[in-house]
VEXROVEX-960597 format. One line per 5 residues: number of its first residue (from 1); for each residue z, y, x of N, C-alpha, C. Coordinates in steps of 0.001 Angstrom, whole numbers, plus 500000, padded with zeros to 6 digits. Example, Ala and Ser with C-alpha at 12.3 -4.5 7.8 and 13.67 -1.06 7.14 Angstrom:
# VEXROVEX-960597
1> 507800 494310 513190 507800 495500 512300 507800 496700 513200  507080 497750 512850 507140 498940 513670 507870 500030 512900
This chain:
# VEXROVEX-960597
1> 788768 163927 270769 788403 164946 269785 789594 165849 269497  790960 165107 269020 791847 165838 269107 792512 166820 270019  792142 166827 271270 792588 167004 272636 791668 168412 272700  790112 167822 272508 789457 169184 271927 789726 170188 271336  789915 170152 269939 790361 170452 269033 791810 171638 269649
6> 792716 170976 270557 793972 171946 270438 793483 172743 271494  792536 172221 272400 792528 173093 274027 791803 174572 272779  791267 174267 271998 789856 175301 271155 790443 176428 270765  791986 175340 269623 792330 176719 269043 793595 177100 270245  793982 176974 271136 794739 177386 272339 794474 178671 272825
11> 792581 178672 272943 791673 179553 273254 791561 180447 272583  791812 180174 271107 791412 180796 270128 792603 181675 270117  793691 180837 270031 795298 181700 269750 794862 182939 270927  794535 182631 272425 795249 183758 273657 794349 184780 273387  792961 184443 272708 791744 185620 272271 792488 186685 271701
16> 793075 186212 270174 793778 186611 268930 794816 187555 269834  795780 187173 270460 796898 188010 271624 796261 188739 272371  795127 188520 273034 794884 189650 273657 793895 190559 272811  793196 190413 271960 793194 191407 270907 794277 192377 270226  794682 191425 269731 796120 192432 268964 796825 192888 270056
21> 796653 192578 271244 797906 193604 272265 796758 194866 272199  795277 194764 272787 794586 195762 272977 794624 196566 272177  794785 196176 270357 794779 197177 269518 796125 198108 269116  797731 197044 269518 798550 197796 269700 798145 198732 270799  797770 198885 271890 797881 199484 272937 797166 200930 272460
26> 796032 200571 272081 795263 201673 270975 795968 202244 270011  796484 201863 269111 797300 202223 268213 798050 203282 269153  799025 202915 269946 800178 203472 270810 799559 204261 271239  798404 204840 271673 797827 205507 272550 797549 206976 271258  796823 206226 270143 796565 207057 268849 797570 208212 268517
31> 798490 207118 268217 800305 207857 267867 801126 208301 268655  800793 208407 270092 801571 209226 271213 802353 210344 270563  803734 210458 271080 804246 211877 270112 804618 212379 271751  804325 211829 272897 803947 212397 274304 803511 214001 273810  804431 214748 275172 804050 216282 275275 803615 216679 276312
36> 802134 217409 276682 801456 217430 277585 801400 219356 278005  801044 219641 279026 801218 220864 279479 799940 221025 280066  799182 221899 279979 797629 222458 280888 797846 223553 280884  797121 223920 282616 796822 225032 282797 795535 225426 282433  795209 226696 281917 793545 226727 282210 792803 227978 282686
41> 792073 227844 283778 791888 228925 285104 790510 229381 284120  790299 230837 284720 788658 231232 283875 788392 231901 284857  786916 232458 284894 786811 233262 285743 786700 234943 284946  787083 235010 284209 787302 236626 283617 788734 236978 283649  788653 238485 283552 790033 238707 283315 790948 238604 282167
46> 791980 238622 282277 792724 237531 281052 793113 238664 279755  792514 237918 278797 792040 238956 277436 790783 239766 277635  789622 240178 278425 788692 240386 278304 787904 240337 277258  787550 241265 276413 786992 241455 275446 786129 240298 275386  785673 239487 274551 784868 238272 274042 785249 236847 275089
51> 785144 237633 276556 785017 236283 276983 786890 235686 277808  787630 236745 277778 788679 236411 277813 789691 235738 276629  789188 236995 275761 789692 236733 274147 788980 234946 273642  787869 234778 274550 787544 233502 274040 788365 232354 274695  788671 232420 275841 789526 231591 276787 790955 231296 275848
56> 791419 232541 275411 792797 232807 274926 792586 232019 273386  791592 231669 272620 791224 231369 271132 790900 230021 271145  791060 229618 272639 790370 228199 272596 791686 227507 273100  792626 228419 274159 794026 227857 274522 794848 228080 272974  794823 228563 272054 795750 228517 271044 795171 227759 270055
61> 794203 227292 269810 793517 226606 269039 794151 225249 269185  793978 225185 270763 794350 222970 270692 795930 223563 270944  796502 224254 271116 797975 224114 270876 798704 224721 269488  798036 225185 268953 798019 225009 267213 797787 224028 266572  796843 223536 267091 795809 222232 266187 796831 221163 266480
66> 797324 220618 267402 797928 220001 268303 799083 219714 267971  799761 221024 267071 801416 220910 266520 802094 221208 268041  801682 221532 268776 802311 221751 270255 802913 221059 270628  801737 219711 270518 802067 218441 271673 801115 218624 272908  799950 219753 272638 799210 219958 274046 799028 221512 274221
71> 800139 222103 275560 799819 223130 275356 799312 223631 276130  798478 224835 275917 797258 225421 277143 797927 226740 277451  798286 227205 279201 798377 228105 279642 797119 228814 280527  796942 229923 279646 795724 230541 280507 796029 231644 281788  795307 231352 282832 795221 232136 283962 793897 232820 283442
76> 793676 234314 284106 792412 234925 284186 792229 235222 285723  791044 235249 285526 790453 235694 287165 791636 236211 288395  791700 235465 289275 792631 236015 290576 794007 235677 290175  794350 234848 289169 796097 234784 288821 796617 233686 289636  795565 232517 289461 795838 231169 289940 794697 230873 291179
81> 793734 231490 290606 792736 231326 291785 791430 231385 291312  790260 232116 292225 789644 233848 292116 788079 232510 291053  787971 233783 290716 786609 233852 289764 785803 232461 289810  785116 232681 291125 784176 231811 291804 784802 229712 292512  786505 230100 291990 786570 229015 292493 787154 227869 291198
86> 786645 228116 289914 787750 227809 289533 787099 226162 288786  785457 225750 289143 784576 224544 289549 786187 224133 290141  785750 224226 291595 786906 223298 292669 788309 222759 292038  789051 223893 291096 789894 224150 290771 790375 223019 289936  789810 222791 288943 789513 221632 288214 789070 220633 288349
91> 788451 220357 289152 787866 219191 290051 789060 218480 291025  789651 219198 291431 790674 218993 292153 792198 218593 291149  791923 218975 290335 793203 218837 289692 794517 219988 289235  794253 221025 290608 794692 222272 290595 795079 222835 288821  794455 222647 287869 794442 222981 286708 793348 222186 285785
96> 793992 221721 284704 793349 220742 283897 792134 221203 283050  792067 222268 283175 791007 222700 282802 790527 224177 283059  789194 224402 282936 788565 225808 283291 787586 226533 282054  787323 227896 282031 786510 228682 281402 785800 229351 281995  784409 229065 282235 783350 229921 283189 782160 229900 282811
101> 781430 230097 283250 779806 229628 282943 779062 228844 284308  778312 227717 283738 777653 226773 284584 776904 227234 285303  776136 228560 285684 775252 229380 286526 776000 229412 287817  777361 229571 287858 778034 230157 288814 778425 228724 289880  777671 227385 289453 777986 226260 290559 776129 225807 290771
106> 775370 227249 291205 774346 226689 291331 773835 226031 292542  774911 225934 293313 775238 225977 294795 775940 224499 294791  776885 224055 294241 776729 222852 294328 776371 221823 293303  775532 222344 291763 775051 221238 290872 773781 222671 290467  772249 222180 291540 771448 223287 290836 771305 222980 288863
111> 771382 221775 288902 771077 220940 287423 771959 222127 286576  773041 222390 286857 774095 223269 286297 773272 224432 285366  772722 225253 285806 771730 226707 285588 771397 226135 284039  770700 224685 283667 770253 224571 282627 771131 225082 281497  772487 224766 281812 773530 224742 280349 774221 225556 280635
116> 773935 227020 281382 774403 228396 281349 773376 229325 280561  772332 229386 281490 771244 230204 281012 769900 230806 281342  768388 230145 280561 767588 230362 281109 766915 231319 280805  766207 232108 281864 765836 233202 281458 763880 233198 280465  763847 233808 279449 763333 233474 278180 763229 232171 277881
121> 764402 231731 277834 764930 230513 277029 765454 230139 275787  766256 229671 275407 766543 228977 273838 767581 230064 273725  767947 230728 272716 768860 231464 272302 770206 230638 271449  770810 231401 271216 772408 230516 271164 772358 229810 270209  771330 229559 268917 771454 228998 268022 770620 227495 268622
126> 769519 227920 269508 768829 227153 269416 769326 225972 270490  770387 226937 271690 770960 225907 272954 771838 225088 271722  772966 225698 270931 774072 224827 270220 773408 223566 269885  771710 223818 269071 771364 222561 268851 770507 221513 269696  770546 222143 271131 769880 221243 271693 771578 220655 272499
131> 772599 221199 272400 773459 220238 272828 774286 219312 272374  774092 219885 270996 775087 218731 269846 774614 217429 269073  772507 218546 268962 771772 217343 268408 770946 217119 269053  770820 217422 270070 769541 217340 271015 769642 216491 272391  770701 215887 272597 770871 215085 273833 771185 216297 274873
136> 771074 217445 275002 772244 218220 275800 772901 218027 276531  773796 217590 275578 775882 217473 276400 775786 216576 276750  775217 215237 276928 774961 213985 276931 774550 214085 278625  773194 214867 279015 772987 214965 280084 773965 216705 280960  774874 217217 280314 775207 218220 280515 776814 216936 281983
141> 776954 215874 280988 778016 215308 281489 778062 214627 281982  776763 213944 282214 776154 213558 283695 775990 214280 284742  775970 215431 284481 775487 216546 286017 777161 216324 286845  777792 216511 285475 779212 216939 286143 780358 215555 286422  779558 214495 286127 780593 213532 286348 780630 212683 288100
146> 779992 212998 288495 780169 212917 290087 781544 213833 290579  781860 215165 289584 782806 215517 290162 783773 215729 289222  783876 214324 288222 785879 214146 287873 785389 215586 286845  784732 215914 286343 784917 216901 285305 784107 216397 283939  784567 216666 283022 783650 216801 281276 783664 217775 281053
151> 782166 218444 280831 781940 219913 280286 781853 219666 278725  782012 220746 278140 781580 221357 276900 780860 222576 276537  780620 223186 275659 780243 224558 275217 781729 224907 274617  781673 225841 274817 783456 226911 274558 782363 228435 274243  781834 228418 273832 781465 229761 273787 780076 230440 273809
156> 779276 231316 273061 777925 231769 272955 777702 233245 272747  777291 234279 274186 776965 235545 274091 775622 236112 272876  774844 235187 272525 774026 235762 271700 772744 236524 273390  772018 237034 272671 771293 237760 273435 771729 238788 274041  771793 238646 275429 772196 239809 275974 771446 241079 276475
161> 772480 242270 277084 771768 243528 277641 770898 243114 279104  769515 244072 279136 768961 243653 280432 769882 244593 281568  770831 245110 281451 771513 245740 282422 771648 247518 282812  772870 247486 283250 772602 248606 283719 771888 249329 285434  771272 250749 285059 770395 250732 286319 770762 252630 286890
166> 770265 252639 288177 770901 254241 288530 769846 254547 289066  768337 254552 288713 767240 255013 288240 766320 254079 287519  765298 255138 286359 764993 254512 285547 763654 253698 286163  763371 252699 285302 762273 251448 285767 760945 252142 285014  760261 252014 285274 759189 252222 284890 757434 251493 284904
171> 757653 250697 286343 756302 249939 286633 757282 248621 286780  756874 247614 287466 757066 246151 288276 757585 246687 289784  756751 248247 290357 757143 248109 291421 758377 248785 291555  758811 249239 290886 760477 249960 290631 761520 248495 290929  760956 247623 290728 762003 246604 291151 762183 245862 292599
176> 761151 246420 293338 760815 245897 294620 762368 246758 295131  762761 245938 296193 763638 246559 296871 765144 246570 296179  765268 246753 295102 766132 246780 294200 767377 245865 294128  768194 246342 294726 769827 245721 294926 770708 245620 293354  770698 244237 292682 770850 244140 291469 772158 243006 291523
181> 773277 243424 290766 773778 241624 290424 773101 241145 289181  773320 239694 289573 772654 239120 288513 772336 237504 288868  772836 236959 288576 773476 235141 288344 772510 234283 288435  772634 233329 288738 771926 231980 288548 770184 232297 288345  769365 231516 287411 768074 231827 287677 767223 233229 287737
186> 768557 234041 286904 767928 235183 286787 767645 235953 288338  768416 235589 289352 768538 235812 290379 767377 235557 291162  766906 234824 290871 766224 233711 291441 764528 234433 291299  764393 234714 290039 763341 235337 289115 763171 237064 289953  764780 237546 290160 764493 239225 290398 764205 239194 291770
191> 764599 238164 292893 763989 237373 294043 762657 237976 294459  762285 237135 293329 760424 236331 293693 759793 237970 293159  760598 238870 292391 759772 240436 292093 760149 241392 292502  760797 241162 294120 760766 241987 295157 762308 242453 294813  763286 241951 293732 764564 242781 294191 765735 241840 295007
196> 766977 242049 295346 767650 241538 296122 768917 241440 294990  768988 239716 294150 770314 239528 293549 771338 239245 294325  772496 239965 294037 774102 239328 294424 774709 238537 293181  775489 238006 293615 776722 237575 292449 777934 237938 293237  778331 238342 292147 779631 239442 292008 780486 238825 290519
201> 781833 238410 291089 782373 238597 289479 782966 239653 288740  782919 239722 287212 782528 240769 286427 783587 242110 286792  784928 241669 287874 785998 242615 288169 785717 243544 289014  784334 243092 290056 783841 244061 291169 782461 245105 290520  782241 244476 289443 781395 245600 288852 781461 246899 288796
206> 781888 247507 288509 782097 248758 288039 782376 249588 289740  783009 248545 290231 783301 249496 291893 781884 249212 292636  781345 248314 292663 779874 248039 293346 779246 249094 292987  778657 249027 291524 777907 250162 290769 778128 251548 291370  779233 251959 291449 779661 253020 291448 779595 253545 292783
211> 779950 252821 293800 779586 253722 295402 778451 253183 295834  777447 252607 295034 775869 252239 295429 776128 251041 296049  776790 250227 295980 776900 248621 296935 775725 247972 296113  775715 248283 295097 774619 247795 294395 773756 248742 293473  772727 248747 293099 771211 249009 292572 771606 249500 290632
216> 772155 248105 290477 771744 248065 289127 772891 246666 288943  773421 246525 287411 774230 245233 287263 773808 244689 285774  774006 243684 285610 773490 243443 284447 775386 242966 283997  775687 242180 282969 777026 241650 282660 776794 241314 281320  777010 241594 279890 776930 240915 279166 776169 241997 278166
221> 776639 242099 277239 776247 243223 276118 777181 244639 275846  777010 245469 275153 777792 246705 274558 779513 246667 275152  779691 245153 273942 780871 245409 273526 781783 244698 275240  781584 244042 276008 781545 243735 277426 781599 244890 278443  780731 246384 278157 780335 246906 279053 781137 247841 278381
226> 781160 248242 277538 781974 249015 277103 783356 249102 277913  783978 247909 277551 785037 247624 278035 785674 247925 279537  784381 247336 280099 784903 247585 282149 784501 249140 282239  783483 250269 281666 783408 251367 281739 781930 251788 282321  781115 251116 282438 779650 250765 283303 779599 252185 283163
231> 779075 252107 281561 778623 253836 281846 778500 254867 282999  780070 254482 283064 780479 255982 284201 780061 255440 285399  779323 254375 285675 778643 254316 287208 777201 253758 287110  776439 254670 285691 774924 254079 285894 775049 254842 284573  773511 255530 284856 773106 256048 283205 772346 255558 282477
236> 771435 254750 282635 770148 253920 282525 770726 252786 281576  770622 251883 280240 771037 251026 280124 770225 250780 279238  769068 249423 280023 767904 248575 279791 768045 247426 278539  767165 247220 277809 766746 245862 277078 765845 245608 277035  765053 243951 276824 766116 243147 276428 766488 242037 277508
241> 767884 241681 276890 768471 240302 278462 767230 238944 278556  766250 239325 279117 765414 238395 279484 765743 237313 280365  767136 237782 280767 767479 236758 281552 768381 235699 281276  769241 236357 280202 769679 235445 279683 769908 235552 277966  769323 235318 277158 768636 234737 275359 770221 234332 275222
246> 771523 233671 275902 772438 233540 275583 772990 232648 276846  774635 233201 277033 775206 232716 278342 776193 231575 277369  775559 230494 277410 776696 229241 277077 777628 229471 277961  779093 229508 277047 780108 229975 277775 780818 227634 278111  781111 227727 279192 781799 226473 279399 783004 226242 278916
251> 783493 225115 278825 785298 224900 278856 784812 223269 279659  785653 223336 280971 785064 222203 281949 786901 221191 282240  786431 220441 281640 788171 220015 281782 787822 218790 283274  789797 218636 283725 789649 217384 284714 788921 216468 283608  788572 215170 284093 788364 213537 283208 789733 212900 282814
256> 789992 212865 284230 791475 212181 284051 792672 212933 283651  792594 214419 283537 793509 214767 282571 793392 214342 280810  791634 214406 280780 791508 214273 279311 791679 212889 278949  791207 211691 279935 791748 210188 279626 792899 210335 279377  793523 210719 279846 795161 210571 279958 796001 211461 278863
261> 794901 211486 277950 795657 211932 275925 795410 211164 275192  796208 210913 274409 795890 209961 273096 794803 210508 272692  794511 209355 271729 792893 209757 271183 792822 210971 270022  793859 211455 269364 793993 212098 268652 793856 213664 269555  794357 213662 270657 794521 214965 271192 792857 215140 272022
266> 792639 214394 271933 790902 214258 272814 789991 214538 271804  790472 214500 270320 789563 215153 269251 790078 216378 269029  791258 216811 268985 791922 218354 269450 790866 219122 269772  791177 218802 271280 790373 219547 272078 788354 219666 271614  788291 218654 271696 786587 218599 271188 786621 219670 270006
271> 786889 219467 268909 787176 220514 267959 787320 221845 267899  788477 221968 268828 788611 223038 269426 787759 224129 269869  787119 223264 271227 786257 223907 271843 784577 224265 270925  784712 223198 269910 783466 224081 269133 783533 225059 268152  784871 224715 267946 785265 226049 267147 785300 227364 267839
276> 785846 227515 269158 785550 228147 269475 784256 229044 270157  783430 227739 270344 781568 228171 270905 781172 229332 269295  781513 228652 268427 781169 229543 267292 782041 230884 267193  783176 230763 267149 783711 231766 267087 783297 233170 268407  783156 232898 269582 782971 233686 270335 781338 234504 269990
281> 780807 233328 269759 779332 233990 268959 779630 235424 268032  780258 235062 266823 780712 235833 265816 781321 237177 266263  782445 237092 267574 782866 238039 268264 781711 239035 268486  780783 238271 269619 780073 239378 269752 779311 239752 268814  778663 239487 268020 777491 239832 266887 778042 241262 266199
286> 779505 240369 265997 780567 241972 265171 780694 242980 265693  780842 242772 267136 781271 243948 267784 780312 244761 269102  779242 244510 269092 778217 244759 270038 777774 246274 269400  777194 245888 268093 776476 247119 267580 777417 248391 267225  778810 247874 267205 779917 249164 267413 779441 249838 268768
291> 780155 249016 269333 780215 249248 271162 778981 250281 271610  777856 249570 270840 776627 250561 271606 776322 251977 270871  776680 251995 269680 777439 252853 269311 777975 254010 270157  778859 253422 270420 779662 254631 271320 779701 254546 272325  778550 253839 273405 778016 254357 274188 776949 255273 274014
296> 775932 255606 273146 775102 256533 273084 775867 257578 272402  776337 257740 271337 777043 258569 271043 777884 259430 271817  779523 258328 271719 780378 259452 272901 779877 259481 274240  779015 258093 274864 778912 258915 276252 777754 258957 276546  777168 259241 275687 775259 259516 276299 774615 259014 276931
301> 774948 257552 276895 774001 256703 277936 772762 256919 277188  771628 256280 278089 770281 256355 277711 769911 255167 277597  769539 254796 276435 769229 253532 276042 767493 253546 276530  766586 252339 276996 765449 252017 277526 765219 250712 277001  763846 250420 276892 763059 248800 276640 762328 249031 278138
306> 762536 247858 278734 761291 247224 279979 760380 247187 279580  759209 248353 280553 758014 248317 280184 757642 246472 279933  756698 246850 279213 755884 245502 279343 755151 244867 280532  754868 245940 281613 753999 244869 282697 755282 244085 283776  756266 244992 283363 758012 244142 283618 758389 242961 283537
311> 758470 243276 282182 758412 241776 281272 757905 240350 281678  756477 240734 281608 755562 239876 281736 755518 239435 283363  756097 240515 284878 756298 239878 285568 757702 239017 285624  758596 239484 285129 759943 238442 285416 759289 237301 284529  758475 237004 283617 758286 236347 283042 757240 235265 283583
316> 756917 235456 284311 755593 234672 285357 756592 234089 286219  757315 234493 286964 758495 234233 287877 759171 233287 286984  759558 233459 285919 760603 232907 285023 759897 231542 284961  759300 230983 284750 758436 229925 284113 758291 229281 285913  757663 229862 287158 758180 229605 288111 759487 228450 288697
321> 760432 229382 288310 761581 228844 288717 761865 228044 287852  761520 227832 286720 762592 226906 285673 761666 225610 286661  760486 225304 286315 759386 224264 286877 759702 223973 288255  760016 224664 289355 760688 224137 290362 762220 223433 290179  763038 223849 289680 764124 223552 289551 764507 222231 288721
326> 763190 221847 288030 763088 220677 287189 762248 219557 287958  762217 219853 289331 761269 219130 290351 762464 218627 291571  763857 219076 291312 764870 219354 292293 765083 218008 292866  765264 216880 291656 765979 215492 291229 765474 215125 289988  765938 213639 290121 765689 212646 288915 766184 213631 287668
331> 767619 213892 287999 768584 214300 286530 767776 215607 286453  767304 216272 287424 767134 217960 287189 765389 217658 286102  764663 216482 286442 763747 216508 285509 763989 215928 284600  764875 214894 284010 765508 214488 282919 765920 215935 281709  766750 216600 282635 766874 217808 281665 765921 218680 281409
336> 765119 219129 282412 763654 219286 282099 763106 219307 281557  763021 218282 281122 761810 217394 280031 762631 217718 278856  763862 217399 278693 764698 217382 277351 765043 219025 276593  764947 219719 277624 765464 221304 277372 763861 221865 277106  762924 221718 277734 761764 222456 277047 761027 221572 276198
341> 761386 220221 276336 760562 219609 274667 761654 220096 273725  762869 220154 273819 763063 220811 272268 762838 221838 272146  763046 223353 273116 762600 224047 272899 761062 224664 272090  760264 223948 273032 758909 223719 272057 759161 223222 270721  759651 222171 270311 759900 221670 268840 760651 223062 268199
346> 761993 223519 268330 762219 224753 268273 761549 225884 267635  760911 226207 268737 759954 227415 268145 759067 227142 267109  758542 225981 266809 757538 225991 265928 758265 226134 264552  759316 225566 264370 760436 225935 263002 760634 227201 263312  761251 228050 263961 761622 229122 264456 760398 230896 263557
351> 759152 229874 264353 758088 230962 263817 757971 231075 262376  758542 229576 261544 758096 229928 260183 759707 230570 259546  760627 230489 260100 762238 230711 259382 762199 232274 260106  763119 232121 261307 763934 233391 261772 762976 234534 261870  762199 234319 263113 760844 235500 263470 759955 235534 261769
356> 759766 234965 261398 758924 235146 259790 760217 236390 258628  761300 235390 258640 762259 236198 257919 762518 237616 258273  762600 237975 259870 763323 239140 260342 761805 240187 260638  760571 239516 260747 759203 240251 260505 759565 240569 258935  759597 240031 257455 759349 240464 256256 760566 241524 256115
361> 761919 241243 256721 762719 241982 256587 762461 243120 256684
């Protein structure tokens, strides 16, 4: 019995030790006064009105927040390496983290398209809550963990412009033929209604537009277009962004860069990055209705709404592609199911709050 008795608490003591080492180890990990360095690649150009300025608000944020024990150096488009690569980039290790949108890896995660942007889909209030309270990010970080990355939301365009065009639309069949950029499903949608999408990143715009390489471009809103100069290579400038209700902007870090912070700096960053999804929202809201502004004003663009039999075809198409694309894979109908049942739940609050409020308004 006695013999029992000591082998028990023997057992008991090495439990007790390897507990308390695990929780020193935790502890130590907590209280790191370790100084860490990141790069972080985007695919815009660096300071770009909303979506650069958002890259730059989200790198000073966790190295503010941080006391500048983690600091973020931002590359913009082509510094470290170009627009379209900067998925790989981070995946690889190349840079610990990235700023892009999930549309642009529809090529190697179609699942991706969901948590960029669907076209007449959930708008930015309504994606924030299908990813924070809605199981979202949950399956957002499953798509991406086959490749060594954790996504987040870093960022929300609000509803965007349907684009600019260098003649005006008028039927469904004005789009046949029609050489357009334009991303991920929306692409997919202007496809199936006779036009021909490219993707282009947002630096070749304005030169495409301009010697006819392309039709028509879509890019973000006012205060976006303003900026690169669209105007001066298209007079036409269409609403509303049916294609994309709001471009969840990403912040896609390595894994093993982010394992490899104390736990304190891994809430940094989380923080961070939702501070900043909100903040970039706010950006544009403030500064859009300037911007368009003085595009009709100082430069006389011609503002247009898509006829309705328009509409209603990208919109037949639209519903199309989302339903194939949720047929792709297991995970692609997992999100599927999860992104248009809340949506549906969604709207039905939606009809009695926002659309009720902004009808009495």
């Amino acid at each position: 019995m006695k013999r029992r008795q000591v082998i028990a608490g023997g057992a008991l003591a090495a439990s007790l030790a390897v507990s308390g080492c695990k929780e020193q180890q935790q502890a130590k990990k907590q209280q790191s006064t370790e100084n860490f360095e990141w790069k972080m690649v985007t695919a815009w150009p660096k300071n770009f009105p909303g979506l650069g300025t958002g890259a730059a608000f989200l790198a000073d944020a966790i190295t503010q927040m941080s006391g500048g024990r983690l600091t973020v150096k931002v590359f913009g488009s082509g510094e470290l390496v170009p627009a379209f690569e900067v998925f790989d980039a981070v995946s690889a290790g190349t840079a610990q983290m990235g700023h892009s949108a999930a549309y642009y890896w529809k090529g190697k995660i179609p699942e991706a398209q969901f948590f960029g942007a669907v076209p007449f889909g959930m708008n930015a209030n309504e994606m924030n809550a299908w990813l924070y309270h809605g199981g979202g990010l949950k399956l957002w970080e499953e798509a991406y963990r086959p490749f060594g990355l954790k996504p987040m939301p870093a960022g929300q365009s609000g509803v965007q412009m349907g684009g600019w065009f260098n003649k005006e639309i008028k039927t469904k069949e004005d789009i046949k033929g029609l050489v357009m950029r334009i991303p991920g499903m929306g692409g997919d949608v202007l496809s199936r209604a006779g036009g021909t999408p490219q993707a282009l990143p947002g630096a070749e715009l304005f030169t495409a537009l301009q010697t006819g390489t392309i039709d028509a471009t879509e890019w973000v809103g006012p205060y976006n277009d303003l900026a690169f100069g669209l105007y001066q290579a298209a007079q036409f400038y269409y609403y509303p962004g049916w294609h994309e209700p709001t471009a969840c902007i990403e912040a896609i870090i390595n894994q093993q860069a982010y394992d490899a912070l104390p736990v304190d700096l891994q809430k940094v960053v989380d923080m961070a990055a939702m501070a900043a999804n909100q903040n970039m929202l706010s950006e544009y809201t403030a500064n859009n209705q300037r911007a368009l502004e003085t595009l009709q004003q100082d430069h006389h663009v011609q503002l247009r709404a898509f006829p309705e039999d328009v509409l209603q075809e990208f919109k037949k198409y639209a519903n199309q592609v989302l339903i194939e694309l949720g047929q792709q894979s297991e995970l692609s109908q997992k999100i599927f199911n999860s992104y248009t049942g809340f949506a549906e739940q969604t709207k039905k609050w939606l009809a009695v709050s926002e659309m009720a409020y902004l009808k009495a308004r």
